[in-house]
C-alpha positions in Angstrom: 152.8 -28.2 -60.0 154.2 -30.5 -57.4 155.3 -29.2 -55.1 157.2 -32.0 -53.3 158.3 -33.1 -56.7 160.0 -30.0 -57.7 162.0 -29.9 -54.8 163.0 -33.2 -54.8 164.5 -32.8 -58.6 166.0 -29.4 -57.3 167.6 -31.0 -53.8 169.2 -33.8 -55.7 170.7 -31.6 -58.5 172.2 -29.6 -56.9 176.0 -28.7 -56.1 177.4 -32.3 -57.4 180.1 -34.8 -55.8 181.1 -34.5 -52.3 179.6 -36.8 -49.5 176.0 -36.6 -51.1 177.2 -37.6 -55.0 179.7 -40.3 -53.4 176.7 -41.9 -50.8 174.0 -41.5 -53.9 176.3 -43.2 -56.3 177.4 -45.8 -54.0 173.3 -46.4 -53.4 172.7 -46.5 -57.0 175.2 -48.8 -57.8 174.4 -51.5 -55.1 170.3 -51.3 -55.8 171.6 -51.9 -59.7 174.2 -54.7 -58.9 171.3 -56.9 -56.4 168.6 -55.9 -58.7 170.4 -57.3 -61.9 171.6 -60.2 -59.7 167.9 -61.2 -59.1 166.6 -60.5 -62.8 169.6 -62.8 -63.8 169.2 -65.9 -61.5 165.3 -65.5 -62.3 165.9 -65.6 -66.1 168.4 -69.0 -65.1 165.4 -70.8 -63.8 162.7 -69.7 -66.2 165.2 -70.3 -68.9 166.3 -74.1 -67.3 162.4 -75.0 -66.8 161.7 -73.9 -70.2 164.6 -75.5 -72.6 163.7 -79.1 -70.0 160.2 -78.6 -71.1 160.8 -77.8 -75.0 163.5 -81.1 -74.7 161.2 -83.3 -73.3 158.1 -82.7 -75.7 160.5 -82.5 -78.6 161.7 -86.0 -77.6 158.6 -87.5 -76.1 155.2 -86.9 -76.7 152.9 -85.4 -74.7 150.3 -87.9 -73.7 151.7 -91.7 -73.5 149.5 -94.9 -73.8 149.8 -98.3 -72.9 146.6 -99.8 -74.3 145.1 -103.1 -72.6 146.7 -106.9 -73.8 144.0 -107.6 -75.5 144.3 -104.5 -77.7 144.6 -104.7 -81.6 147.3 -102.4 -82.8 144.9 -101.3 -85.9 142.3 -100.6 -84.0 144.0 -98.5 -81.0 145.5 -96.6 -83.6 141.7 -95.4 -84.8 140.5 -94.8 -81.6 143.4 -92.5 -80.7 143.3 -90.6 -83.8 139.9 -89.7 -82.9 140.5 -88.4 -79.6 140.0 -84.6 -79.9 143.0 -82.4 -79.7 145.3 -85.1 -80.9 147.5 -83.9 -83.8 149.6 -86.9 -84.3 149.6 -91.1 -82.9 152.8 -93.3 -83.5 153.2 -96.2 -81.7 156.9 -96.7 -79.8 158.8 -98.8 -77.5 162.4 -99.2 -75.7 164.7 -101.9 -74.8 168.0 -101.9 -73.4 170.8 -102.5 -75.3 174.5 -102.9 -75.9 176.0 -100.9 -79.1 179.5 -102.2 -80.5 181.8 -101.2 -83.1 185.5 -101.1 -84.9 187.0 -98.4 -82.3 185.0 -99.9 -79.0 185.1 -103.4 -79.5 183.5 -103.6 -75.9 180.7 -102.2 -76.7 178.5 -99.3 -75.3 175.4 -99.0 -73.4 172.7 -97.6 -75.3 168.6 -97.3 -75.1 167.0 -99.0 -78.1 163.8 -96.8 -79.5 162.0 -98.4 -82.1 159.9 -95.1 -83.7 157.1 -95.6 -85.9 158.1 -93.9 -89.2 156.9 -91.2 -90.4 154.3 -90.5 -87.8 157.0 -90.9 -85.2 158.8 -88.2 -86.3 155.4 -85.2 -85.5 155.8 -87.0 -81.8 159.4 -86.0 -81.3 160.0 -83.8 -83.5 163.6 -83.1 -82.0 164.5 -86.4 -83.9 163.2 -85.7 -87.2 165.5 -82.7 -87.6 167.0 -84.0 -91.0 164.3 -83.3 -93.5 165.3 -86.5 -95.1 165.4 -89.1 -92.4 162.1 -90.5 -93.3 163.4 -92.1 -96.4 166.7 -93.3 -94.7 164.9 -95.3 -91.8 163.0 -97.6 -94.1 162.4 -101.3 -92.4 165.3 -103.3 -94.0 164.2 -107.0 -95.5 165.3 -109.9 -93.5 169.5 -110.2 -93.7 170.4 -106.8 -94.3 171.2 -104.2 -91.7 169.0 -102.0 -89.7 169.2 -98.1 -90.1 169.7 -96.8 -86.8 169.8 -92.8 -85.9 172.1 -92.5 -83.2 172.4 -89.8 -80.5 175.4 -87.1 -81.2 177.1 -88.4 -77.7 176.8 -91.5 -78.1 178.1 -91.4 -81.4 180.7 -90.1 -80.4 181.6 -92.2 -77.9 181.3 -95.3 -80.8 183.7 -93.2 -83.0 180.8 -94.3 -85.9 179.5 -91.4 -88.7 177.3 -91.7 -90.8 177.3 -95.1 -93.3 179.3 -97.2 -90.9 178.3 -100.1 -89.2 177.5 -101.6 -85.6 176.3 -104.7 -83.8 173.5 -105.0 -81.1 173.3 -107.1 -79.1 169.9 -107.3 -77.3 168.7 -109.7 -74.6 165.9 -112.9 -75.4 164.2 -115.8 -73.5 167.7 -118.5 -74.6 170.2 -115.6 -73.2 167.5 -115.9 -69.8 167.9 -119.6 -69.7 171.6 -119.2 -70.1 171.5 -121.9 -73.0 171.8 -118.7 -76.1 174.9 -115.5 -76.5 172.7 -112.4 -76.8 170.8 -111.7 -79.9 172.8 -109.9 -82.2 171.7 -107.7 -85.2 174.1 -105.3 -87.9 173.0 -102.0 -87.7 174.1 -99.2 -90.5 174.1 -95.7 -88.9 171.4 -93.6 -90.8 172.1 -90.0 -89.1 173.1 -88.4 -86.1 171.7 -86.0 -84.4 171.5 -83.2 -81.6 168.9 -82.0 -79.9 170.6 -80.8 -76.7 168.8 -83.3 -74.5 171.4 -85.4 -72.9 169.5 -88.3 -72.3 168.8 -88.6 -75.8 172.0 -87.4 -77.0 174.2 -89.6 -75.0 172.1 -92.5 -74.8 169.3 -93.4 -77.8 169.7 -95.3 -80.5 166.3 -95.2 -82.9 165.7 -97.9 -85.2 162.2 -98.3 -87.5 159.6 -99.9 -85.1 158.8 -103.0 -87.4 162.7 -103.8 -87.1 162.5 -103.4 -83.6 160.2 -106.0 -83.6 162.6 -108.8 -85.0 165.2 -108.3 -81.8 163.7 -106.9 -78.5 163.0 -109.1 -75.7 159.1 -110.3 -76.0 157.8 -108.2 -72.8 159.2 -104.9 -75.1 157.7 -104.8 -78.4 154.3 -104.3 -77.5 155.1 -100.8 -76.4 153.1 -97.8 -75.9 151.2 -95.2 -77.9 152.4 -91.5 -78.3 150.1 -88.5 -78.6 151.3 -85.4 -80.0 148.5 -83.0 -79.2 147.5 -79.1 -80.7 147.9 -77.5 -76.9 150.3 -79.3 -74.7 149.7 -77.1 -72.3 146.0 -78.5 -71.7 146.6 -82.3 -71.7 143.7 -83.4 -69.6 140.9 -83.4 -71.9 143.3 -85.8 -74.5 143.5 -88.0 -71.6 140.6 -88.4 -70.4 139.5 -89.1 -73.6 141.9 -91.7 -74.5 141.0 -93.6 -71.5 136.9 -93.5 -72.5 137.9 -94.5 -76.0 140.2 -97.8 -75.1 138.4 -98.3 -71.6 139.6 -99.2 -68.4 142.0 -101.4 -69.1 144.7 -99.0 -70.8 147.1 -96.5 -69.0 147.0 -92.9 -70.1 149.6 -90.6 -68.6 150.4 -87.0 -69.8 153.8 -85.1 -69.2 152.3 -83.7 -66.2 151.9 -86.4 -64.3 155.1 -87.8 -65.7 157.4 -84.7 -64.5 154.8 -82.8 -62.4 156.8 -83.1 -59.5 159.8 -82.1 -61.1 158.3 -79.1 -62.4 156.9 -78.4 -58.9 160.4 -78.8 -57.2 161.6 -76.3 -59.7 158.9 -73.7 -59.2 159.6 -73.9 -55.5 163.2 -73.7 -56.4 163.1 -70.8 -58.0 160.7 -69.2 -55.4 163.1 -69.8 -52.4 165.7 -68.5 -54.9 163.7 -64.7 -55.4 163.2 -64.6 -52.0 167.1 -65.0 -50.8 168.1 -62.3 -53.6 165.1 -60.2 -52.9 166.8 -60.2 -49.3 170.1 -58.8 -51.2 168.3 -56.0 -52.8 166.7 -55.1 -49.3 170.4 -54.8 -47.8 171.0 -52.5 -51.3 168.0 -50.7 -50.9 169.6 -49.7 -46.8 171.8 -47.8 -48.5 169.1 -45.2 -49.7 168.9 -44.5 -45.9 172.0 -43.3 -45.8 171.9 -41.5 -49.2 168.6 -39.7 -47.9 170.4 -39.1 -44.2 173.0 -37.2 -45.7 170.6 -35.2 -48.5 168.6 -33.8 -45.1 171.6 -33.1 -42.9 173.2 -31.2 -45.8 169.2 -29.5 -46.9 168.5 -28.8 -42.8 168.3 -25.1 -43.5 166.3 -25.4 -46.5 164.3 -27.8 -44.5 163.6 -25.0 -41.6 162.8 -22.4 -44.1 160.4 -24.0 -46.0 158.7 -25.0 -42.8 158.6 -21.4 -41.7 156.6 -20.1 -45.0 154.4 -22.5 -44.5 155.4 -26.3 -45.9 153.8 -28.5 -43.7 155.3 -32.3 -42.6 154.1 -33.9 -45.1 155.4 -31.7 -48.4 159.1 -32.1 -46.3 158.1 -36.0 -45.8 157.3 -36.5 -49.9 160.1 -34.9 -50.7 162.7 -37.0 -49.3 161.1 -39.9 -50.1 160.6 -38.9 -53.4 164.4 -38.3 -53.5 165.5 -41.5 -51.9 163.0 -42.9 -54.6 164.6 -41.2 -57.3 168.1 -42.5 -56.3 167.0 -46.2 -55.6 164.8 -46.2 -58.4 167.5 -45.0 -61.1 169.1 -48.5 -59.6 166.1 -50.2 -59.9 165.6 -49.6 -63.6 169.4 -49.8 -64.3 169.6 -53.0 -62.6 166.6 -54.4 -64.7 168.3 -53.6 -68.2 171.6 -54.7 -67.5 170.3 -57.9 -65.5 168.0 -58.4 -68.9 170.9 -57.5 -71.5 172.9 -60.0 -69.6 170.5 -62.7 -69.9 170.2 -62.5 -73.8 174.0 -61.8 -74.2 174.6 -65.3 -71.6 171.8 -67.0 -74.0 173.3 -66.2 -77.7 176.6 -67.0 -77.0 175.6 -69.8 -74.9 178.2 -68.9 -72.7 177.5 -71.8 -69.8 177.5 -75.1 -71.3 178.1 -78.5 -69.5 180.5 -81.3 -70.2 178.6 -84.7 -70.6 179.0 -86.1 -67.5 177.5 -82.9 -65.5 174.8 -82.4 -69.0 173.3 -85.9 -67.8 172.9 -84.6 -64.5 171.0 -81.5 -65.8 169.0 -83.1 -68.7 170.4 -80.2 -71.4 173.7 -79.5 -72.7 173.5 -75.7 -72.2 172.0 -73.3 -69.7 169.8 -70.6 -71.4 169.0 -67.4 -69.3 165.2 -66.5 -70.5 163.6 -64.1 -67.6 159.7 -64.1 -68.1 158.1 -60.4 -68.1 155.9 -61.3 -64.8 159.2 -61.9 -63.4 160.8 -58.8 -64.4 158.2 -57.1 -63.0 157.9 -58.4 -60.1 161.2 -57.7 -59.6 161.3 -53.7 -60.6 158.0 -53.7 -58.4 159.4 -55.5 -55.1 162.7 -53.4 -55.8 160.5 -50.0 -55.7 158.9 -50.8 -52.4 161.7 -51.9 -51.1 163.5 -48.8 -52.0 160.4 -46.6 -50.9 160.9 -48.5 -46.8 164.2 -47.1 -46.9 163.4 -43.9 -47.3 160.5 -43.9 -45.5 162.5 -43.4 -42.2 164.8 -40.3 -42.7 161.9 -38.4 -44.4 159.7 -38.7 -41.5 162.8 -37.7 -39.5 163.2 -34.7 -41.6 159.7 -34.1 -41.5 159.7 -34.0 -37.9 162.5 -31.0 -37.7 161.1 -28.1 -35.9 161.6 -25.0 -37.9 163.5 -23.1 -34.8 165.8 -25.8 -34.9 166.2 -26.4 -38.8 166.9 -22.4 -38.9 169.9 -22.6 -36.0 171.6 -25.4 -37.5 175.2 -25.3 -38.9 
């Protein structure tokens, strides 16, 4: 049996309420309270870093290339979809534009996306939510209007649904010169669509590629290649691949290098961020000093008469630290659930969402709380220790009574 064990369990169940009950409940509560705080901002940052990633590779590809001038479209499209790992190649390209309609005569800022149907909708996925899609973005014949699938934001902001029409205008070499208006080409709005990416959202309009063609300015439509690859996680070997099959005169750039340092900033972020609340959990965790404090000055004769039959310092010095870890570590574990059960209660009911103008700041419309298990256990572990250095000092206090003394005092 242990020994210190047993006598830990027996000093803390004792006679109930009173200074002890009120200082052990008070320590509980504020080891819970910080460690919950920390599992909760933890689960904001995995959760933010997470829903960017899943937003941008469900919008964007994960490998993007910009093949030489010289480059044949056929024959880029072989080479890439030979490149190992590669799941999926559509060719893409953006121009600015301005959007106008019936209700905003004005017109409305928009990025044109010209998406290379159907392939273009295994490279962002996010956009080919509407199983039927494919067969409403079909490249029009010269004359009638292009289908365009417009971002739920920026739909709204047109006041267009689904079936009504719009006008785009789009820059070209007369408007340059200043002798030409802007080009201008009907649009008929195909679907809308949400994929909790603001950019997209608030500011894409997608039209079929080979429609794109007829209206963007010269220096956009030869555009760049997108590669939707089996582990986006390992984009490197894709890469490095794509630039051995076009050669040296092609760009290859994978979402890493495209939003590395974004990803970094928030990794540091969210380091600095455990470290400042770890710091709140170590002002919690002082409060098991005085819990354990108060458990030896009311155990003092208990303490002297095990000493006298024979307990040496360090049975008396395991059992208060045993206590004070029983008492922070009942916070410790509390703290962890109720931090955790907050985060998927705040994620189903997506309880913090962002107007638009703050969303664009953010990148996503909602904030999910997600808390990776490494985290979570990092954070019951540095909560233990922390709890086990508070205790640390009153039991070898206690452990330091001399039995004469323990025995004499009131």
């Amino acid at each position: 049996m242990n020994v210190s064990l047993f006598l830990a369990r027996r000093f803390l169940s004792g006679r109930r309420g009173g200074l002890l009950g009120t200082v052990s409940s008070l320590a509980l509560a504020g080891v819970a309270l910080g460690t919950a705080a920390l599992v909760v901002a933890m689960g904001l940052m995995s959760g933010y870093r997470g829903e960017l990633f899943e937003k941008l590779a469900g919008t964007n590809a994960e490998v993007l290339v910009l093949p030489g001038p010289d480059a044949g479209e056929a024959a880029t499209r072989a080479s890439l979809e030979k490149v190992p790992g590669v799941t999926s190649v559509a060719r893409t390209a953006f121009a600015p534009g301005l959007l106008l309609g019936p209700k905003v005569p004005g017109g409305v800022d928009a990025v044109v996306k010209g998406l290379d149907v159907p392939a273009g909708l295994a490279t962002t996925r996010l956009l080919g939510q509407d199983p039927s899609l494919a067969a409403k973005m079909v490249v029009p014949a010269p004359g009638e209007a292009v289908p365009v699938l417009l971002g739920s934001g920026l739909a709204a902001r047109l006041g267009s649904a689904v079936g009504e029409e719009l006008v785009l205008e789009t820059a070209s070499l007369s408007l340059a010169r200043g002798v030409a208006a802007p080009r201008r080409t009907p649009l008929v709005v195909a679907g809308i669509v949400t994929t909790g990416f603001s950019e997209v959202d608030e500011g894409w309009a997608v039209v079929p590629i080979a429609a794109f063609d007829r209206f963007a300015p010269p220096d956009a439509r030869n555009g760049v290649w997108e590669l939707k690859l089996a582990d986006p996680a390992l984009p490197e070997a894709a890469v490095a691949a794509a630039r051995e099959a076009l050669g040296p005169g092609a760009t290859v750039l994978d979402w890493k290098t495209l939003n590395g340092d974004l990803f970094r900033a928030l990794l540091v972020q969210q380091t600095l961020l455990f470290v400042v609340l770890a710091l709140i959990v170590a002002v919690a965790a002082g409060t098991v000093v005085s819990s354990v404090v108060v458990l030896v000055a009311q155990k003092t004769r208990e303490i002297g008469v095990l000493a006298a039959i024979g307990a040496g310092p360090r049975i008396v010095s395991r059992t208060f630290r045993l206590a004070g870890l029983a008492v922070g570590g009942a916070g410790v574990l509390l703290g962890t659930l109720c931090g955790v059960a907050a985060c998927a209660l705040l994620t189903a009911t997506k309880a913090v969402r962002f107007p638009a103008e703050i969303a664009r700041v953010y990148y996503i419309s909602w904030m999910p709380f997600r808390p990776e298990p490494r985290d979570v256990l990092a954070i019951a572990i540095t909560g233990l220790l922390l709890v086990l250095a508070a205790a640390a000092f009153p039991a070898r206090r206690a452990a330091r009574l001399a039995p004469a003394d323990a025995l004499r005092y009131e």
